[in-house]
N, C-alpha and C positions, 0 to 999 in steps of 0.2 A: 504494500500500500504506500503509497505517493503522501509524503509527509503534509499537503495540502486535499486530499482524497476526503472527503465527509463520509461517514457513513451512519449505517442505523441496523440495532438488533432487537430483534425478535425473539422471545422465549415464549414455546407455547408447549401447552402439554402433547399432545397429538401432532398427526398431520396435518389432518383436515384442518385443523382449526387455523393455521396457518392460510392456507390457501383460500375458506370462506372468510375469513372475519379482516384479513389483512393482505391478501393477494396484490389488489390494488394499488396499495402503499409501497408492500415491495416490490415489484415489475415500474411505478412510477420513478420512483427514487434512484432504481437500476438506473434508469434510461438517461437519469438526471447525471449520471456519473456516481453516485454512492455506491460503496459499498457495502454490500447488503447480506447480514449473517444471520442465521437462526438455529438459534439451540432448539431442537428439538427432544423433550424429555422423555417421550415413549414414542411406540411404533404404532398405538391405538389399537393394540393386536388382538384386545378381549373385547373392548366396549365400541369402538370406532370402525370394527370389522364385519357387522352383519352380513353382508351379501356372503363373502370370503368364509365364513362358518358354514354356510349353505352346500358349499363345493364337500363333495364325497371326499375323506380322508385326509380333510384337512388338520393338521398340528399347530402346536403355539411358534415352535419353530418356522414352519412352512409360513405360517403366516405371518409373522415379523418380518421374514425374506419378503415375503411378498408388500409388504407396507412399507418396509425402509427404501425396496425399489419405485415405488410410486410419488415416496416423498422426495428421494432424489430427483425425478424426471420432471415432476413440479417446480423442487427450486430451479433448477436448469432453466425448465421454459420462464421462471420470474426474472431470471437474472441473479439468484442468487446463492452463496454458500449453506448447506447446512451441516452439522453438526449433534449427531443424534448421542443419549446418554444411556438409553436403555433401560432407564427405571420404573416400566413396569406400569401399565394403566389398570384403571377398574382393579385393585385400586394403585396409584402412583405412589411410590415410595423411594425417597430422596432423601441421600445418603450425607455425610458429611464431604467426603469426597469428591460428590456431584458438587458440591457445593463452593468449595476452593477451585474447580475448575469454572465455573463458571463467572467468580471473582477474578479469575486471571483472564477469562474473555474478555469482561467487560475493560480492563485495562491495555489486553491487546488493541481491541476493536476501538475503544473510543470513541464510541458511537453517539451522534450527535441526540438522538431521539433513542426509547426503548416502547415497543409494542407489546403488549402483553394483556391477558386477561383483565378481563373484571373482575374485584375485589370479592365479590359477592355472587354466588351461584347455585341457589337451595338444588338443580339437577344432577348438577356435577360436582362433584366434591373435588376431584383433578384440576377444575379450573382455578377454583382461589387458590390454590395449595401452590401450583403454578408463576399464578401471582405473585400471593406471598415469598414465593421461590425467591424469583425473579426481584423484589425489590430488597431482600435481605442481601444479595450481593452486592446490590450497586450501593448501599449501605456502607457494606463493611468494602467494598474496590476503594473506596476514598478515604479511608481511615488509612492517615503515614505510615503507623505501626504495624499496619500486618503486610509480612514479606517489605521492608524498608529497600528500599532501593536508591540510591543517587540517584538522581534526572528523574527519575517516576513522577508524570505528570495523572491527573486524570481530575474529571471535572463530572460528578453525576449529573445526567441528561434527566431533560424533563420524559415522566412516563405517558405513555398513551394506553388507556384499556381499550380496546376494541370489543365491537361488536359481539355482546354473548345470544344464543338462540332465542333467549326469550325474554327479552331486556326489562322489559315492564314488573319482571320476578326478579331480576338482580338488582333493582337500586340505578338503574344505568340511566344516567342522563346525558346524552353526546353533547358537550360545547366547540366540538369539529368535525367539520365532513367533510372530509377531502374527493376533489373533484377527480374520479376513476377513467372520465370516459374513453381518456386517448389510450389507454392501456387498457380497456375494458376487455377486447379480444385475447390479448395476452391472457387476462385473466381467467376466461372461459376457456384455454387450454389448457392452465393449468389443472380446473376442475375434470376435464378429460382422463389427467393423468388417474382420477380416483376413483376407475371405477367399481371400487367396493362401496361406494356411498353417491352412488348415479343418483337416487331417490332425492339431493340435495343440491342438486345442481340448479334445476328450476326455481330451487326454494330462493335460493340465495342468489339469483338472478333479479327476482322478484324484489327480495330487500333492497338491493345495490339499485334500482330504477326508483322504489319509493327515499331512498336517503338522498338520490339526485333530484329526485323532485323537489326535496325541504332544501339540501340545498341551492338551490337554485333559489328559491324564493326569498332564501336569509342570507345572500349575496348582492341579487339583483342580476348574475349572469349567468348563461344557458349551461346547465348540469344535468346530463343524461343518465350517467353511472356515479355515485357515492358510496362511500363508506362513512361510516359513524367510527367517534373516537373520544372519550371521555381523559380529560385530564387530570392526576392523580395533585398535582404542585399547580400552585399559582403561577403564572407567566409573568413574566419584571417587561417592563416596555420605558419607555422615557418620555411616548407622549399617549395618550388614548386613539387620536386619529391619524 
């Protein structure tokens, strides 16, 4: 990475959940020149697998292969890295281990922005846990004391929750929609890559055209595809307009 290169990471529990809730953001950002990483925590091999259980003689093995390969082919078509940890969904379990590497990402990458769950999710219990994963690192990345290093820079980025299934039960009120639509195609290949969860593709088509609808109207200019995005930290500006 180019000592001027911006970039932005992603911790999500799953695949899918990468590519519905935040596809957009990463394949725009790509395009934007960022660099774009995602730690992926599990392969969604038990609870994110339905179609994939249906298949005669399927295993938990067989099916992590087959998940980790879908989630690769997805970052690819986004534009971006990922980085899977294997700890296991339905339910996730996260290690200490997971968790000092995941503190040395966020100091690798430097990422300007972090995408991540919503705080709150009575469905999944994998998505706050995620979350909370996720901001307990970027927490302790900026504490001097752990691993000291000369020159060790690093500045905690403001987080983004994205998009949870059924927002109106988690608490989720978006204060961002970011405008999808020029990458929107990209994003509809990535959802290709999944198909053990085909049944979501329309669903989440469906979203991404009503959040371009709101935003559009809370801009004042034409938004065909959105994403919703809730922010965890106050923004600092120097003027209001």
């Amino acid at each position: 990475m180019s000592g001027t290169q911006k970039s932005g990471l992603v911790v999500t529990a799953h695949p899918g959940d990468f590519v519905w809730r935040a596809g957009g953001a990463i394949a725009l950002h790509a395009k934007l020149g960022y660099r774009m990483k995602i730690v992926c925590l599990s392969y969604g091999e038990r609870g994110e697998s339905q179609g994939a259980w249906k298949q005669e003689g399927m295993t938990l093995e067989k099916c992590k292969a087959a998940r980790r390969a879908e989630a690769e082919a997805a970052a690819e078509v986004l534009g971006a890295e990922i980085e899977f940890f294997d700890a296991g969904d339905y339910p996730l379990r996260l290690t200490e281990a997971m968790l000092d590497r995941l503190i040395d990402v966020y100091r690798e990458v430097k990422p300007s922005f972090v995408l991540t769950h919503a705080v709150a999710d009575p469905y999944n219990v994998d998505h706050p846990e995620a979350s909370r994963f996720a901001q307990e690192a970027r927490i302790i990345a900026q504490a001097a004391g752990h691993k000291p290093e000369q020159g060790v820079s690093y500045s905690a980025p403001q987080v983004f929750q994205f998009e949870p299934h059924q927002p109106e039960q988690c608490g989720f009120k978006p204060n961002r929609i970011l405008n999808i639509t020029e990458v929107w195609e990209t994003k509809w290949k990535a959802f290709e890559q999944l198909p053990a969860q085909k049944h979501l593709w329309h669903y989440y088509e469906r979203v991404a055209l009503n959040r371009g609808m709101q935003g559009g109207r809370n801009s004042g200019k034409a938004m065909t595809y959105g994403e919703a995005y809730q922010t965890i930290f106050p923004d600092a500006a120097e003027v209001l307009a």
